[in-house]
C-alpha positions as CSV (number, residue, x, y, z in Angstrom):
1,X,-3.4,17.7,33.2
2,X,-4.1,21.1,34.2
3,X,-8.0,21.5,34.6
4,X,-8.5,25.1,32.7
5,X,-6.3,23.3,30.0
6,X,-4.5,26.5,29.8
7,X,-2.1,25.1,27.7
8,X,-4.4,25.6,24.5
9,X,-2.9,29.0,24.8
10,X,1.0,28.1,23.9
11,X,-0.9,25.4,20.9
12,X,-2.9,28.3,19.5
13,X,0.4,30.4,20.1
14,X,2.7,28.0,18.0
15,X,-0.1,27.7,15.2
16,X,-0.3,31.6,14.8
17,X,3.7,31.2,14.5
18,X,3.6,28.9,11.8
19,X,1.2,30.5,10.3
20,X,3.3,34.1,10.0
21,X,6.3,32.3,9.5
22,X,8.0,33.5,12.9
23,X,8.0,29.4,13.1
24,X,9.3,26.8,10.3
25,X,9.6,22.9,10.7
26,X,13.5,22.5,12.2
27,X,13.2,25.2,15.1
28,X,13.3,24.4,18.4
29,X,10.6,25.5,20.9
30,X,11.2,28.3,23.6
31,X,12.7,26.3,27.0
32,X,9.6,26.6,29.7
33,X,10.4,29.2,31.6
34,X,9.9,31.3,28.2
35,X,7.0,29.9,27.2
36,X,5.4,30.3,30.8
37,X,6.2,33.8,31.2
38,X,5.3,34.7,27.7
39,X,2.0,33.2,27.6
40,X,1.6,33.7,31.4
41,X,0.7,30.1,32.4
42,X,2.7,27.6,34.6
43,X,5.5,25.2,33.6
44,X,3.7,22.4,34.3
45,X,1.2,23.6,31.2
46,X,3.7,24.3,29.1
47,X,4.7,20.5,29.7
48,X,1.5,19.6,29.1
49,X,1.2,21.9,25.4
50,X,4.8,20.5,24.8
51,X,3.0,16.8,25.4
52,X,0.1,17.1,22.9
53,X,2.0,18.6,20.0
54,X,4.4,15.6,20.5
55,X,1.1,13.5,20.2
56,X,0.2,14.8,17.0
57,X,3.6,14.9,15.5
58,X,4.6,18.6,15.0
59,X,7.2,18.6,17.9
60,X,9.8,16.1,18.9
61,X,10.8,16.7,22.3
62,X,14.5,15.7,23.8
63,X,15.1,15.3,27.4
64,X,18.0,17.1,29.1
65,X,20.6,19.9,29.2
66,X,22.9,21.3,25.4
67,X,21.9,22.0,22.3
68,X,20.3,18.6,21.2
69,X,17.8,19.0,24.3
70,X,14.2,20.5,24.3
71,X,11.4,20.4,21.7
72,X,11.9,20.7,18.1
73,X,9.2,21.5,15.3
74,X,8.8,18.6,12.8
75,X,6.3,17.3,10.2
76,X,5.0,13.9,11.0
77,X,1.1,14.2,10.9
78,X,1.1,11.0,9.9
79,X,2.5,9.8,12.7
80,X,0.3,11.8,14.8
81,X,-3.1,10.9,12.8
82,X,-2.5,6.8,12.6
83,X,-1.7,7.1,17.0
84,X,-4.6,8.9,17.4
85,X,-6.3,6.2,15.0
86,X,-5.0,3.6,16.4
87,X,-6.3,4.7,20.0
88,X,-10.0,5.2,19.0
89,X,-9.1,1.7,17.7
90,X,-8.3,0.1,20.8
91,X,-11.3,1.9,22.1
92,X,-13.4,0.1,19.7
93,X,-14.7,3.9,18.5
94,X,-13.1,2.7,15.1
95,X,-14.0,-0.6,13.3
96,X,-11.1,-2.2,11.8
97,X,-13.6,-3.4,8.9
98,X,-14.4,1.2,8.3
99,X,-10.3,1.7,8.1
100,X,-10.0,-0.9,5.6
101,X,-12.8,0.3,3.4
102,X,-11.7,3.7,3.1
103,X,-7.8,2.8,2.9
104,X,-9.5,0.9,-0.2
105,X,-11.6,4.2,-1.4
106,X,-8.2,6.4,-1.3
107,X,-5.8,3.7,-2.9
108,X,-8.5,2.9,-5.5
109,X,-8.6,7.1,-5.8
110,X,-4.5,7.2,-5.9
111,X,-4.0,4.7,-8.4
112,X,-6.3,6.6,-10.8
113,X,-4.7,10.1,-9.7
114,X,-1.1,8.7,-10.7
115,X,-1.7,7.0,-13.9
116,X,-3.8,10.4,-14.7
117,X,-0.7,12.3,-14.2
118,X,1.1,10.0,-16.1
119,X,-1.2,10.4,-18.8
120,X,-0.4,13.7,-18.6
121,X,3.0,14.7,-18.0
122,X,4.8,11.7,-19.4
123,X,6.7,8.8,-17.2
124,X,9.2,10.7,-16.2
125,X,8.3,11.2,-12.3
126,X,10.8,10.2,-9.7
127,X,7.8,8.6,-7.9
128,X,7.1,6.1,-10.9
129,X,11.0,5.0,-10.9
130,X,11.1,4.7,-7.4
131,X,8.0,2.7,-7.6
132,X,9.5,0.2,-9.9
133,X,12.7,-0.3,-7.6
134,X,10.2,-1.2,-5.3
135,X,8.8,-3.8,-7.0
136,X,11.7,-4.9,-8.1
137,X,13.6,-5.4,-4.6
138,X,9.7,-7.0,-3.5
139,X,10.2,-9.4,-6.6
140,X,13.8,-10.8,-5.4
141,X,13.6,-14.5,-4.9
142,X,15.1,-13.6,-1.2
143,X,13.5,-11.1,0.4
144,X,11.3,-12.5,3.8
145,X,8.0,-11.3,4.8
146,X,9.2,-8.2,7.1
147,X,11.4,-6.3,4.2
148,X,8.5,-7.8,1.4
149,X,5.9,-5.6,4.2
150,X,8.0,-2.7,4.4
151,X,8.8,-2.4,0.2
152,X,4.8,-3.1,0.0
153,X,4.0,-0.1,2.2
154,X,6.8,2.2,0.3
155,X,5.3,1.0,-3.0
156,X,1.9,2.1,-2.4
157,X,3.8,5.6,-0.5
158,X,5.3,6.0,-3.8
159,X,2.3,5.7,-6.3
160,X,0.1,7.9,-3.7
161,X,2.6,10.3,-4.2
162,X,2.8,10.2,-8.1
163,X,-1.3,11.0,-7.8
164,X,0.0,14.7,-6.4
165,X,-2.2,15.5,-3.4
166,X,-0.1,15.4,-0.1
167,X,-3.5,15.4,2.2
168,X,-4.6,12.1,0.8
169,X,-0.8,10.8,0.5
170,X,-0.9,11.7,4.5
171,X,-4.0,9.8,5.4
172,X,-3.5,7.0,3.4
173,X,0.2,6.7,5.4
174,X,-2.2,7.2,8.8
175,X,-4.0,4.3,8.1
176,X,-1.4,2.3,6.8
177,X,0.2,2.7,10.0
178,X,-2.9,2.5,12.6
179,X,-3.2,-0.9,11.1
180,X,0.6,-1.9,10.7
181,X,0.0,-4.7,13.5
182,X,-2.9,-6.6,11.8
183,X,-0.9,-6.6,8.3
184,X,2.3,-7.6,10.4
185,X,0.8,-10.4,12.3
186,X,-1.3,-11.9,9.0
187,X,2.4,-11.7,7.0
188,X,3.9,-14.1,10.3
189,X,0.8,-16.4,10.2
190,X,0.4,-17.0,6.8
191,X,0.9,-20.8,6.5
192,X,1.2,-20.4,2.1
193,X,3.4,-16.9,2.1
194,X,5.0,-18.0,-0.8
195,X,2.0,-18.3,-2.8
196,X,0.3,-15.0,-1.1
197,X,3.5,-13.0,-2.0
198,X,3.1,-14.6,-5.6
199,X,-0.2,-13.2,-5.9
200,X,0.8,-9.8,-4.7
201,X,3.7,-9.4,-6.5
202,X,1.6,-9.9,-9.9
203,X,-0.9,-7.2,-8.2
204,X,1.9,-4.7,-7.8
205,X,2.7,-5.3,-11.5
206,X,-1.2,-4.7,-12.7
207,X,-1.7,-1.7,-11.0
208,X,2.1,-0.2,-11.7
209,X,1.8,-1.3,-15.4
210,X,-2.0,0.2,-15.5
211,X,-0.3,3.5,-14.1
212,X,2.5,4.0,-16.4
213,X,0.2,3.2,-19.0
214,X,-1.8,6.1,-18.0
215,X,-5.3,3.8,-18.0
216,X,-6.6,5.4,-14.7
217,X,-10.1,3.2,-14.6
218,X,-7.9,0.1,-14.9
219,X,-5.4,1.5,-12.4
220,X,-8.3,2.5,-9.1
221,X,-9.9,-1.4,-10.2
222,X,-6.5,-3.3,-9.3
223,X,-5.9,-0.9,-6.7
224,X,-9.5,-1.5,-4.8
225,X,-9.5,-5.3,-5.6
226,X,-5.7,-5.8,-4.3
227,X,-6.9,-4.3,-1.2
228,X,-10.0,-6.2,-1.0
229,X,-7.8,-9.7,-1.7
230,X,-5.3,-9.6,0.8
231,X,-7.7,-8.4,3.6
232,X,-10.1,-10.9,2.8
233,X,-7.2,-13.8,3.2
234,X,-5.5,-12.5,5.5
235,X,-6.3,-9.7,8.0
236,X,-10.3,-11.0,8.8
């Protein structure tokens, strides 16, 4: 890594462009002779700035020569948060037992945010339908514990999204994922899955049911204590 970290020039360079609009997710990045000379640093830099916005998920970079090669804007920060996350982590700078506690603050917060909205605009939203398939395909007498993991994670996606504020939607997705392994390996050990998946499948149903009937202090109670439940079985 360059030492003057001269790169921060082309980051602060592509934030000022996204900013004015010059930039928009889907464009692709200056090649690095452009960027060198128009920011007046070396390549190796502008490999370096090319590196960290790929970290943090607003580039996507290809390798090689055409028109599919280079680096791309995109819109992960997601992605970018829960690797960051999951580094600090590993680094022990982040206890597992804090991520879990406030993944249970902001589903507790998005459950009450959706059925609020319901309450308010009717049950109409895409999000609550799309909710219900979900539950529905997790409800299927044969679905196994990888698909059952990845319909539970859109599920809760889906309700966060009903509650209408994309920053908390986003974090909540960043911790999902920065603790993705834990919930993975608990859903392989777990000697009585079919009684486990019982018991989640009914709290899916509470806190969807609490939703679409708009009852938001019912809603952020199911939420918190579903949380609570399957951490306490199966992730300590």
């Amino acid at each position: 890594m360059p030492s003057d970290r001269s790169y921060h020039v082309v980051l602060d360079g592509v934030e000022t462009d996204l900013r004015n609009g010059t930039l928009a997710p889907g464009d692709r990045l200056p090649g690095e002779r452009a960027l060198a000379e128009k920011y007046g640093i070396s390549r190796a830099s502008v490999r370096e700035a090319i590196r960290v916005l790929d970290t943090i998920g607003l580039v996507r970079s290809s390798v090689g020569s055409g028109p599919a090669s280079g680096a791309v804007l995109v819109s992960e920060p997601a992605t970018g948060m829960a690797r960051a996350l999951r580094l600090h982590m590993a680094a022990r700078n982040l206890p597992l037992d804090d991520i879990v506690q406030t993944r249970q603050l902001l589903e507790g917060w998005a459950a009450r945010g959706a059925a609020d909205r319901v309450a308010g605009h009717g049950t109409d939203a895409p999000e609550l339908a799309e909710a219900e398939e979900l539950l529905a395909r997790m409800e299927a007498a044969d679905v196994d514990r990888v698909e059952f993991h990845v319909l539970d994670s859109r599920f809760h996606l889906a309700v966060s999204a009903l509650a209408g504020n994309v920053v908390v939607s986003t974090v909540m997705d960043s911790l999902r994922e920065t603790i993705r392994d834990y919930v993975m390996g608990a859903f392989s050990d777990l000697a009585n899955w079919s009684e486990v998946a019982g018991t989640l499948r009914q709290q899916h149903r509470g806190i969807l049911d609490a939703v679409r009937a708009g009852d938001g202090d019912a809603a952020e109670q199911l939420a918190r204590e579903h949380i609570a439940w399957f951490v306490e079985r199966a992730v300590r």
